[in-house]
Legacy VTK file of the C-alpha trace (Angstrom):
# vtk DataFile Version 3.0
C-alpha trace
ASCII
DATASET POLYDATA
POINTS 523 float
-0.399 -16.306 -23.722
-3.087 -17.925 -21.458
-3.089 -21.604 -20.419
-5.895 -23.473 -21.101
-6.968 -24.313 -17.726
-6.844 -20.366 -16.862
-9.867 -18.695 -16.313
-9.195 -15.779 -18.329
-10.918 -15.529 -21.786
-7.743 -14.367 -23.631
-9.646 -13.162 -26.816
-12.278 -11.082 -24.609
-10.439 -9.764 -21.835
-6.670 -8.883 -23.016
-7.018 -8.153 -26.490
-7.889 -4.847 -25.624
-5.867 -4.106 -22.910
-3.220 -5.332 -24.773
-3.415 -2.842 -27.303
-3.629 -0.191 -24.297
-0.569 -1.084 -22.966
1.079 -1.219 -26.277
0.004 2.393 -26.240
1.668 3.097 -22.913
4.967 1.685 -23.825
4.803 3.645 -26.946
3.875 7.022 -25.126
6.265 6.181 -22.569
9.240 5.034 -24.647
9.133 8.738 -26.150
9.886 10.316 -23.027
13.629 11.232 -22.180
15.259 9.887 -18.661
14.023 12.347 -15.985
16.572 13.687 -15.366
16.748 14.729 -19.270
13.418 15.498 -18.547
14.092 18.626 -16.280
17.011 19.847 -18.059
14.602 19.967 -20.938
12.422 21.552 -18.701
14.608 24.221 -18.148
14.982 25.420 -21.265
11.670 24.991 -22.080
11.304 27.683 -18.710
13.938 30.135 -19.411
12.422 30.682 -23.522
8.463 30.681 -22.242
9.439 33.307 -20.074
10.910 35.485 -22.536
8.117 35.049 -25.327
5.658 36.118 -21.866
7.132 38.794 -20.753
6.776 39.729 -24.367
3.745 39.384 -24.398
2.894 40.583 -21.440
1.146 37.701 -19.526
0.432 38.833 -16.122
-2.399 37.813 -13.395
-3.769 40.515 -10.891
-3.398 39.579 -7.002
-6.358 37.884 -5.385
-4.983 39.799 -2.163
-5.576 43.013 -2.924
-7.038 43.034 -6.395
-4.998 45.549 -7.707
-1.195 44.703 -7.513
-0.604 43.160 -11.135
1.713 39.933 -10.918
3.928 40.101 -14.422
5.817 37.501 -16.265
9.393 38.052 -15.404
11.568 36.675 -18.398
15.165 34.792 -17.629
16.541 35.855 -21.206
17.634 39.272 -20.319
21.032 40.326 -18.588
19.265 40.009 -14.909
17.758 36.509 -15.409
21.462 35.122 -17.073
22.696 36.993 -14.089
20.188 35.531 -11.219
20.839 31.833 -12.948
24.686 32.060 -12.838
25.036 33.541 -8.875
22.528 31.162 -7.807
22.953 27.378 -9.755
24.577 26.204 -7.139
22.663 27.832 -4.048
19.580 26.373 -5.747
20.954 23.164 -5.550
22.431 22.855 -1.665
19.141 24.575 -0.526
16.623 22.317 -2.591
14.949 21.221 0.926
14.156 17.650 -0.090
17.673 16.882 -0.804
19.125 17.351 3.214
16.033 15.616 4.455
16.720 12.400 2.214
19.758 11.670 2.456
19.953 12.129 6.574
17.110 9.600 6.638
18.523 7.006 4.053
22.151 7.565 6.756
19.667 5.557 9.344
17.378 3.000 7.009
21.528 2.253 5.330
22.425 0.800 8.767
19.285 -1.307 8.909
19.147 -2.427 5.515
22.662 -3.620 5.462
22.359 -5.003 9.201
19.874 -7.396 7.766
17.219 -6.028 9.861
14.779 -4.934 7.741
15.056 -8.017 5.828
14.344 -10.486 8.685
11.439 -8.427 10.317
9.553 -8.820 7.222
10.352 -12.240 6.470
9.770 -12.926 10.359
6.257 -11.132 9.735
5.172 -12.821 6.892
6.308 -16.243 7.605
5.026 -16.580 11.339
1.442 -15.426 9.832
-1.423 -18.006 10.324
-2.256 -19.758 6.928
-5.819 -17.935 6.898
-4.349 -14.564 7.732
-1.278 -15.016 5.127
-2.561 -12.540 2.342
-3.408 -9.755 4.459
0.116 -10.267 6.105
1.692 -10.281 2.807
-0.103 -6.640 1.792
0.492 -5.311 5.039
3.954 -6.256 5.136
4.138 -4.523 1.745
2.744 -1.369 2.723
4.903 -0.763 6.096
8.136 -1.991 3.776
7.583 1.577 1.769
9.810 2.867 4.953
12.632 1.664 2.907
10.928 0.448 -0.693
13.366 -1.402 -2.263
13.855 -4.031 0.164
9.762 -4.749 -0.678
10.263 -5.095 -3.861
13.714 -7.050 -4.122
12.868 -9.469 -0.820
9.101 -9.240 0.078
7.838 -9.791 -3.641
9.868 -12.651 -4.186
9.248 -14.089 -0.755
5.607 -13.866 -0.608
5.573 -15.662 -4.334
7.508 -18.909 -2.025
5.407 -18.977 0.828
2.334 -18.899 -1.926
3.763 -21.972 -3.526
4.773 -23.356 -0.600
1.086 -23.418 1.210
-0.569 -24.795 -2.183
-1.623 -21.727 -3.570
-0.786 -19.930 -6.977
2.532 -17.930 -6.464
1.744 -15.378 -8.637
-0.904 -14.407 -6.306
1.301 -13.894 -3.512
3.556 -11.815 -5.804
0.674 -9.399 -6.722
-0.270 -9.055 -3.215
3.228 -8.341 -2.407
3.401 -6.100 -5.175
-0.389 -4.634 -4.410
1.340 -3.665 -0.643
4.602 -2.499 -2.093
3.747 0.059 -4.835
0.478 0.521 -5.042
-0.060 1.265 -1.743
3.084 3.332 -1.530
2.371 6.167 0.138
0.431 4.477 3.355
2.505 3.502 6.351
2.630 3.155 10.430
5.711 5.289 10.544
7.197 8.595 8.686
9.426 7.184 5.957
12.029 8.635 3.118
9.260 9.290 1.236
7.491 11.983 3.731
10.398 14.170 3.448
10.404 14.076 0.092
7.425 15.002 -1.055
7.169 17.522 1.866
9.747 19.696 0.764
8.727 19.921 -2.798
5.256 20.341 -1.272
6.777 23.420 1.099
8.640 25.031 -1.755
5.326 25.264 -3.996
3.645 26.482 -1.053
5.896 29.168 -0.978
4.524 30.554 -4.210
1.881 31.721 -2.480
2.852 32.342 0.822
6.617 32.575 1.825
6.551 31.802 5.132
4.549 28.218 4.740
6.273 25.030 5.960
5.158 21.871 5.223
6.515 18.815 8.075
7.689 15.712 6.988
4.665 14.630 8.858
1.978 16.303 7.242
0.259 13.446 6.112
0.939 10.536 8.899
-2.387 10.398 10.324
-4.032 9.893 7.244
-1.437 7.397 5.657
-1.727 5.406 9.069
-5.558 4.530 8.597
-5.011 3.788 4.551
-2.363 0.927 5.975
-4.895 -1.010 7.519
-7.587 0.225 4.587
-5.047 -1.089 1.795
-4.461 -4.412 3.614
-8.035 -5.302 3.620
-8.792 -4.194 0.258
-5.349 -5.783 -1.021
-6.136 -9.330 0.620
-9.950 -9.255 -0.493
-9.175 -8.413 -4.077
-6.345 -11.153 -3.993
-8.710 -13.927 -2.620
-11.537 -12.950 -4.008
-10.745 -11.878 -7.394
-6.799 -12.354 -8.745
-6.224 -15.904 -7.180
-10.346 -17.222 -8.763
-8.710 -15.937 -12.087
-5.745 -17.789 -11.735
-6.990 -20.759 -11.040
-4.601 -23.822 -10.115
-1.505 -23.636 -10.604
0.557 -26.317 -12.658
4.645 -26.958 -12.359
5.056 -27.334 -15.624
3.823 -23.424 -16.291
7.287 -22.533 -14.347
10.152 -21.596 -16.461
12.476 -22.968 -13.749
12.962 -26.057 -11.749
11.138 -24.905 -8.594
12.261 -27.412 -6.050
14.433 -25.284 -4.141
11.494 -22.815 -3.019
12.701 -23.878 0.232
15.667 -22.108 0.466
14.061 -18.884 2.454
14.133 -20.698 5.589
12.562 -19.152 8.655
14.259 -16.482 11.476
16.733 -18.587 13.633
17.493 -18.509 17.093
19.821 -15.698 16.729
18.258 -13.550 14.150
15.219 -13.694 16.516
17.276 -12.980 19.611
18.329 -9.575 17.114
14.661 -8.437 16.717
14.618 -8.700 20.176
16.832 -6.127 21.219
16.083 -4.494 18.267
12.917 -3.712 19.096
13.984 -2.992 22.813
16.071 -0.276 21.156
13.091 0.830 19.553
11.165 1.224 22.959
13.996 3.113 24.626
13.933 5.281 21.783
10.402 6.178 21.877
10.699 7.083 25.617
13.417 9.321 25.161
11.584 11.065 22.389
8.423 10.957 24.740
10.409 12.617 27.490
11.296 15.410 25.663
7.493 16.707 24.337
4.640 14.972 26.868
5.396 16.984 30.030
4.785 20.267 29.589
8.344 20.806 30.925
9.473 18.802 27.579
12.997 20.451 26.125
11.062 19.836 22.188
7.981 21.650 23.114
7.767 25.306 21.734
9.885 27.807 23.736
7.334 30.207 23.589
4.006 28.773 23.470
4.927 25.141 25.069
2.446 23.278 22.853
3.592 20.373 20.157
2.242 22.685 17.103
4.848 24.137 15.361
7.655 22.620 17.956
11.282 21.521 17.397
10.261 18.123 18.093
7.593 18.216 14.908
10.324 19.932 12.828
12.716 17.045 13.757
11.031 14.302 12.366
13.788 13.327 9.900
16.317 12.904 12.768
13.796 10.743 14.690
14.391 8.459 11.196
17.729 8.303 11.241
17.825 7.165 14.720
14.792 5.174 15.000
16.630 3.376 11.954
20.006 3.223 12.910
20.391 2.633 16.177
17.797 -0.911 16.021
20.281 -1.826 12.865
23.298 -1.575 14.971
21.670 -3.272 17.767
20.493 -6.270 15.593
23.752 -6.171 13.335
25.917 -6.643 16.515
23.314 -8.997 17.928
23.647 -11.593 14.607
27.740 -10.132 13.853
26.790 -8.644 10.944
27.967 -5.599 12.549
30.610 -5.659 15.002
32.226 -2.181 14.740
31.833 1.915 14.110
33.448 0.849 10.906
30.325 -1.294 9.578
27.775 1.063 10.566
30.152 3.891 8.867
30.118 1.151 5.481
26.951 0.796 5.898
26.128 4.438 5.420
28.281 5.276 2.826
26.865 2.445 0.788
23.769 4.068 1.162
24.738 6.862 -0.145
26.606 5.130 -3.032
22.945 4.081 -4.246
21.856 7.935 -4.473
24.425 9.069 -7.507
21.165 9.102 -9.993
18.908 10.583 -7.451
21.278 13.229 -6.630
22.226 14.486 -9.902
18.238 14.316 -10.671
18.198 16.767 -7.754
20.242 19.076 -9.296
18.645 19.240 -12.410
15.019 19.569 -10.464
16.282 21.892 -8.203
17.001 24.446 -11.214
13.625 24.079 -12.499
11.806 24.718 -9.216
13.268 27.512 -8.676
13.752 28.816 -12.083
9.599 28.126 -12.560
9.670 30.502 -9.379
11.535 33.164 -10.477
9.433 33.290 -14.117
6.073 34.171 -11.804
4.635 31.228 -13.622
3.298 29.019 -10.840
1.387 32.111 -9.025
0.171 33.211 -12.487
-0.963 29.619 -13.659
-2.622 29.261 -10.057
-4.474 32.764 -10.074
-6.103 32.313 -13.587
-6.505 28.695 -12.915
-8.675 29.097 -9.535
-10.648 31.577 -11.181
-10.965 29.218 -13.930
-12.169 26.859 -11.407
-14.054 28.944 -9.650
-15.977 30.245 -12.607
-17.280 26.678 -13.296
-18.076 26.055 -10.090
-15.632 23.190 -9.081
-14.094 24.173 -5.896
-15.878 21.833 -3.932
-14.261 18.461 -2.469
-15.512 16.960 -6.133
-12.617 19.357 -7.230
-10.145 16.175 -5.624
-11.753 13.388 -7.743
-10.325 14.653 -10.726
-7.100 15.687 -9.299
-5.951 12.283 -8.199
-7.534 10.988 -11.348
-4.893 13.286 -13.086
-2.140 12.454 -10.669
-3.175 8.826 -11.574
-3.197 9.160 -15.597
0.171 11.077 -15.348
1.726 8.502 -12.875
1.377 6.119 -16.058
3.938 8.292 -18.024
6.433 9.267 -15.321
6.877 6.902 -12.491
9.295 8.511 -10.209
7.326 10.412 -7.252
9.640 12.949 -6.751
10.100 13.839 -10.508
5.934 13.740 -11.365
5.701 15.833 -7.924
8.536 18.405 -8.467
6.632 19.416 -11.722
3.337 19.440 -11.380
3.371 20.606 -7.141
4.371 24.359 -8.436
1.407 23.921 -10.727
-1.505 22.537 -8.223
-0.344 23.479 -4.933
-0.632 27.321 -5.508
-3.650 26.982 -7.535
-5.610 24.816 -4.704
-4.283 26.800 -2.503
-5.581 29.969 -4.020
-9.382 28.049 -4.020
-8.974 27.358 -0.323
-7.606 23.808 0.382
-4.091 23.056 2.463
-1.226 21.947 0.633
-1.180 18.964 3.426
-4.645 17.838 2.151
-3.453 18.323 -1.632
-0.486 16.635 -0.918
-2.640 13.879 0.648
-4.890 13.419 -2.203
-1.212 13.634 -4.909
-0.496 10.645 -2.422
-3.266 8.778 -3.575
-2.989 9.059 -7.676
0.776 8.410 -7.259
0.276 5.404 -5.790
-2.626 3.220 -7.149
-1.141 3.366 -10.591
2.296 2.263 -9.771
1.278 -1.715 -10.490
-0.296 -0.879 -13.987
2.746 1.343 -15.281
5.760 -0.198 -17.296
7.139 3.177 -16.669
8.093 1.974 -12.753
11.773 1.766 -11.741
10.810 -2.105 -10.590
8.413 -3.277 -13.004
11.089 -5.204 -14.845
12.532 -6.873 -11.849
8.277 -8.008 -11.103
7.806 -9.222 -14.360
11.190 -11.276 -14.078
9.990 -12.851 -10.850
6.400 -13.800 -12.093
7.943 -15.265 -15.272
9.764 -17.903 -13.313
6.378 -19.092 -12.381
4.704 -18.614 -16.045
7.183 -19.018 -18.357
5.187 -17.492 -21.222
3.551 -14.604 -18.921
4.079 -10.903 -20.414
3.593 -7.442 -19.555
-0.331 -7.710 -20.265
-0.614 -10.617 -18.374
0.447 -9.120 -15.579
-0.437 -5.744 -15.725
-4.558 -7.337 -16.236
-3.729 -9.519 -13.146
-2.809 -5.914 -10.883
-5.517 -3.638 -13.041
-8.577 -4.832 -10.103
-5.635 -3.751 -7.157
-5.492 -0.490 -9.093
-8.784 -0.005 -9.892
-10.536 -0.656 -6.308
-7.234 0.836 -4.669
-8.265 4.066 -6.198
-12.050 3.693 -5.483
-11.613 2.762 -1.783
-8.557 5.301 -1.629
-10.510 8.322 -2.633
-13.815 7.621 -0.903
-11.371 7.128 2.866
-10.347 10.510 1.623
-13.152 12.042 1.335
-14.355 10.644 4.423
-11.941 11.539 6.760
-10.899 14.596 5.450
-14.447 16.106 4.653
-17.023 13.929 6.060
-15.502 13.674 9.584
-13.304 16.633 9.210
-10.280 15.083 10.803
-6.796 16.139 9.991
-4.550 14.297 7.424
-1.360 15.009 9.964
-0.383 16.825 13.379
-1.517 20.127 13.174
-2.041 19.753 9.220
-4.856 22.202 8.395
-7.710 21.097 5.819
-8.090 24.657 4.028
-6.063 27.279 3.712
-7.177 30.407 4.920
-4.757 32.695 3.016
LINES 1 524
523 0 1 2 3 4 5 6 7 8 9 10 11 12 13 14 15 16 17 18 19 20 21 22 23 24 25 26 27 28 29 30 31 32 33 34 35 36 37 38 39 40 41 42 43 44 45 46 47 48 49 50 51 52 53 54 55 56 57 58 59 60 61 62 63 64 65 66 67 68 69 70 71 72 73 74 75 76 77 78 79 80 81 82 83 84 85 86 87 88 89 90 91 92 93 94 95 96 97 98 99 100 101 102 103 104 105 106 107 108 109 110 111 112 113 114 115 116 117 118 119 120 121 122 123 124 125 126 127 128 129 130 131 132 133 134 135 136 137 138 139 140 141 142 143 144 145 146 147 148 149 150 151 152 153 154 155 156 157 158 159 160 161 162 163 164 165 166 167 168 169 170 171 172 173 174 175 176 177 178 179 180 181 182 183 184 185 186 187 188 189 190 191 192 193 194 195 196 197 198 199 200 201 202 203 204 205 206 207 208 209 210 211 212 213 214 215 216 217 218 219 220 221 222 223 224 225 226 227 228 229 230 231 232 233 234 235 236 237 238 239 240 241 242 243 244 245 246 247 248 249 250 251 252 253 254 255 256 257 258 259 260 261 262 263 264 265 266 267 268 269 270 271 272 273 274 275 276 277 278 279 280 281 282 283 284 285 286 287 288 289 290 291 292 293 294 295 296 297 298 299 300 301 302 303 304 305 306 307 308 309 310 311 312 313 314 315 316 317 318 319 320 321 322 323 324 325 326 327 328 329 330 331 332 333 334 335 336 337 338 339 340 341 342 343 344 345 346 347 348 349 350 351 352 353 354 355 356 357 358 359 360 361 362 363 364 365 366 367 368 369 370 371 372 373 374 375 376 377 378 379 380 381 382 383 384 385 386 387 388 389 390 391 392 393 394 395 396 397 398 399 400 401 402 403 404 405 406 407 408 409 410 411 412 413 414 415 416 417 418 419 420 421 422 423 424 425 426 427 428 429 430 431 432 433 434 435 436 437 438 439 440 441 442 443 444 445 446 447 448 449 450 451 452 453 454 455 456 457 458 459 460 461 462 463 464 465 466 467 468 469 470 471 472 473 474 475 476 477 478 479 480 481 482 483 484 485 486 487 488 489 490 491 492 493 494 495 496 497 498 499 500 501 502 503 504 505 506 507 508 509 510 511 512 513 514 515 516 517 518 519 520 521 522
């Protein structure tokens, strides 16, 4: 598989990793689509009830040690009943689902506007030569706000400009991919993926206590500091580590005629003149929005306690998405006439929403389990014996965290959709870290973390096909271990450097991982 002239030893160092990810593919490749998965899932709920209510499976409250919490089963004529009236309630008040799709309205107008694609070319391509990796990563990571424009433009992009300034291309695709997935969840700004994971992370919470709300926001302080932390660590391990292995890189490796790298020309005059106004947009938005909570007089404060905690203006973060999305895209669209009227930015939107068919009916299929694992008593009965499982070997300390992104991680490899691994296993680890003292913000931090720094080593990711067709115009024999041992060092020092800022910041200088985002939970 290995050139001669490459540096890696192809007997020593990919034989067995070979045979690993022939295990992963197998493993994986036995697992239904997801959204098979939860319907599976359900069934799976609504007969494990029965057999424990059968059996009597119960856990006694923590609260008051006294009040015994039963397994309630769904196969009598109340749970047929309760699944019936409510399928559909359970699937309009699924609180990811809103929060999503009013986002996506906004990042639709600026993805179709073209504005998202030229700031990132802009960014990357106006880098200085010895600053171009850690441009690439960070591009990658700040692109998460709306993903797949990372992976279909950036990744292929930063593979040109690679080629282009003499280096190997296939290390500016893995630092493009490095930013992209497996730095996923860090950002500068709240993106679809906060309210996501938010609301699943609220509706575990609610296991335990009813009245907890998790903000899309919960985690923006924290994900803002891994940006800049998974930029240098991206760029280091790319110049210091995947581009050495690579060594030089040969035409005649390329499985395509490669003089027309070219063709991604730089921002013109006009497109320029869009980001421009576009980011003038940006600036009137932000003083509007700053208008409305920094006096004390602010109209988004709290109407009772006039502080920021617990406000309308933290509770509207989604709407702050949509506009801070679509109004720039209209601005730039009309600017370069790629928008002229209501009717684009309308198109524009309803082609977003044209690309959420699978997520949707995934929704409605995840939404049933959620709240069907609620109903069962499961998740607080799985959470009370499992803390005092925990507790009983002693690992409720901040160790506890190692091993849970470590899991997060290992099951990442199997199921690579966020949402789906975090819709199944949140009911399971929210409620029981919760119940051993820790905030579902911080455990929905460290989730973050596992989700993420696995993403480049899993075949199981939506866009590790469309990778491996890029890289293999550059290596025309390169396969899936080729390129899953040239992002294993991103993974593996993504996840080192990941969890040690984690435990830093959260525990060492006991600094929140969001506004108002508690570190433990105090019951």
């Amino acid at each position: 598989m290995q050139s001669p002239n490459n540096s890696y030893d192809a007997t020593s160092k990919r034989g067995w990793f070979t045979r690993f990810l022939d295990s992963v593919e197998w493993l994986g490749n036995l697992l239904p689509h997801p959204i098979t998965l939860f319907a599976i899932f359900c069934v799976f709920i609504i007969v494990a009830s029965g057999v424990a209510a059968f059996f009597d499976v119960s856990a006694i409250d923590p609260r008051d040690g006294e009040t015994v919490i039963p397994a309630v089963s769904l196969m009598t004529a109340e749970g047929v009943q309760r699944m019936v009236t409510n399928l559909v309630t359970n699937f309009t008040g699924f609180t990811p689902l809103g929060t999503v799709l009013v986002a996506l309205l906004g990042v639709g107008v600026a993805e179709r506007s073209g504005l998202i694609s030229a700031a990132m070319r802009g960014l990357v391509m106006k880098a200085p030569p010895q600053l171009i990796t850690v441009t690439v990563v960070f591009a990658g990571v700040i692109s998460n706000t709306a993903s797949e424009l990372g992976y279909v433009v950036l990744v292929p992009l930063a593979a040109m400009i690679f080629y282009g300034l003499g280096r190997h291309p296939l290390a500016g695709l893995a630092a493009a991919f490095a930013g992209v997935s497996a730095g996923y969840s860090a950002n500068l700004l709240i993106g679809t993926v906060d309210p996501l994971l938010s609301g699943i992370t609220a509706e575990a919470a609610k296991i335990i206590d009813p009245e907890y709300t998790v903000g899309a926001e919960a985690n923006w302080y924290f994900m803002m500091v891994s940006t800049f932390m998974i930029a240098i660590l991206g760029a280091l391990i790319t110049d210091k580590i995947v581009e050495p292995k690579l060594g030089k890189y040969n035409n005649d490796e390329a499985s395509v005629d490669l003089s027309d790298q070219s063709s991604m020309e730089p921002l013109n005059a006009l497109e320029k003149r869009g980001l421009v106004y576009a980011g003038l947009s940006v600036v009137v938005i932000a003083a509007i929005l700053a208008l409305t909570v920094v006096p004390e007089w602010g109209i988004l404060r709290h109407p009772e306690t006039g502080d920021v905690k617990g406000s309308p203006f933290l509770k509207g973060v989604v709407v702050y998405i949509f506009f801070a999305f679509a109004i720039p895209g209209f601005v730039y669209g009309r600017t370069v006439e790629t928008m002229k009227n209501d009717r684009d930015v309308i198109d524009a939107m309803s082609h977003s929403m044209s690309t959420m068919g699978m997520y949707i009916v995934l929704v409605f299929f995840a939404a049933q389990f959620v709240n069907f694992f609620k109903w069962t008593n499961f998740g607080t009965i799985f959470a009370i014996n499992g803390a005092e499982f925990l507790t009983n070997m002693g690992l409720t300390g901040p160790l506890l965290f190692v091993f849970f992104i470590m899991i997060c991680g290992f099951v990442n490899l199997m199921l690579g959709s966020a949402s789906a691994q975090w819709a199944i296993t949140a009911p399971i680890f929210v409620p029981m870290l919760m119940l051993v003292g820790y905030s579902p913000e911080v455990i929905q931090a460290a989730y973050r973390i596992g989700d993420s720094v696995t993403n480049v080593i899993t075949p199981m990711m939506s866009y590790f096909g469309l990778i491996l067709a890029v890289a293999a115009k550059y290596k025309k024999d390169l396969g899936i271990g080729t390129l899953i041992a040239m992002m294993l060092p991103y993974s593996m020092i993504f996840f080192i450097g990941w969890t040690i800022l984690f435990f830093i910041w959260v525990f060492g200088f006991g600094l929140p991982v969001g506004p108002s985002a508690p570190t433990y939970y105090g019951g």
